[in-house]
C-alpha angles and dihedrals in degrees: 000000000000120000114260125220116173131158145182136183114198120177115233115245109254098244120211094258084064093059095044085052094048088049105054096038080054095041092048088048093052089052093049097046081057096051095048089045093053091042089053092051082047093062090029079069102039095054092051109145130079098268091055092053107099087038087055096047089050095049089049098048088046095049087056086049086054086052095050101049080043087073099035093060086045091058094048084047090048090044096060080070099068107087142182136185118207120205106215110184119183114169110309098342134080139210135208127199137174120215120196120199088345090280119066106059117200114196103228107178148328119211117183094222087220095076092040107114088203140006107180139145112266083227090061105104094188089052112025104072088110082052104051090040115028110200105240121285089027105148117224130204122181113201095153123128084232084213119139093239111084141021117280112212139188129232113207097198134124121264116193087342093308130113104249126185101210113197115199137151099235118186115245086254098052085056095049093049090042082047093062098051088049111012091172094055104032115082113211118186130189 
C-alpha cells in the first residue's frame, strides 16, 4: 500500500463568546487611552512655565508611547482569537493542531484510526448514538471548525486510556483514505 499524506487547515468560526471578548477588551482600551490622554493633558498643565518645557514635551511623547504600546498589546490579545485546526493524515493516523494567528502551532492529538472503535458524521442517525449521548466520563474534544461547510465528524477512540469523543471537519478525501485503513469503523457516504 502507498504511503498517504493528506492535510487540511479550517479556520475556526469566530462564536459569540469571541465578539463579546473582542468588545469589551476594545471597549476597556479605548477607556484607558482616554484616561491616559486626559492624565497627560493634566501634567502638560501643571508643569506650565519655560523651565518646565523640554520635561512636558517628554511626558507627553512617552505617554503616546504608552498608547501606542496600549493597542499593540490589544491586537496580539485579539489575535489569539483567530484560530485554525490543521488535519494531518499519514497513513492510519491522524494529527490535530491547533494554529494561532497563523504563527504559534500547538500539537492537540494524535488518534491511529486502527484502534478507533467509530469515525461517523454527527449528522449520521444510524452511527452517532455515542454522539448524541456520551456514556458518563466520555471525554469530548471539539476541534471542529463549527462552521456550517463541511461535515463535522466524531472520532470514538481512547485517548491516554480514556474514551474520547473527537469532533473534526475532514475532507471526503480524508474519510475514504482513514476507511481503508478500518473499514468496520470508518463510516463513507456518498
Amino acid at each position: 500500500m502507498n504511503d498517504i499524506f493528506l492535510e487540511q487547515l479550517v479556520p475556526k468560526k469566530k462564536t459569540a463568546k469571541d465578539r463579546l471578548f473582542a468588545g469589551i477588551i476594545i471597549f476597556l482600551g479605548v477607556i484607558v487611552s482616554f484616561a491616559m490622554l486626559a492624565l497627560l493633558f493634566l501634567v502638560a498643565i501643571a508643569m506650565q512655565g519655560n523651565s518646565m518645557g523640554d520635561i512636558r514635551s517628554l511626558v507627553f511623547s512617552v505617554g503616546l508611547l504608552l498608547i501606542g504600546l496600549e493597542w499593540y498589546a490589544i491586537k496580539l490579545l485579539l489575535n489569539t482569537r483567530n484560530v485554525e485546526f490543521e488535519y494531518i493524515v499519514t497513513n492510519s493516523e491522524i494529527d490535530i493542531d491547533k494554529v494561532m494567528s497563523k504563527k504559534g502551532r500547538k500539537h492537540l492529538v494524535t488518534i491511529d484510526i486502527k484502534e478507533a472503535a467509530l469515525m461517523a458524521r454527527i449528522d449520521d442517525e444510524e452511527n452517532n448514538s455515542v454522539y448524541k449521548n456520551p456514556p458518563e466520563g466520555v471525554n469530548i474534544l471539539n476541534y471542529s471548525a463549527m462552521s456550517t461547510t463541511g461535515f463535522t465528524y466524531f472520532i470514538d477512540c481512547n485517548i491516554d486510556d480514556k474514551r474520547t469523543l473527537v469532533l473534526f471537519q475532514p475532507t471526503q478525501k480524508m474519510v475514504e483514505a482513514l476507511w481503508k485503513f478500518n473499514p468496520r469503523a470508518v463510516k463513507k457516504y456518498a
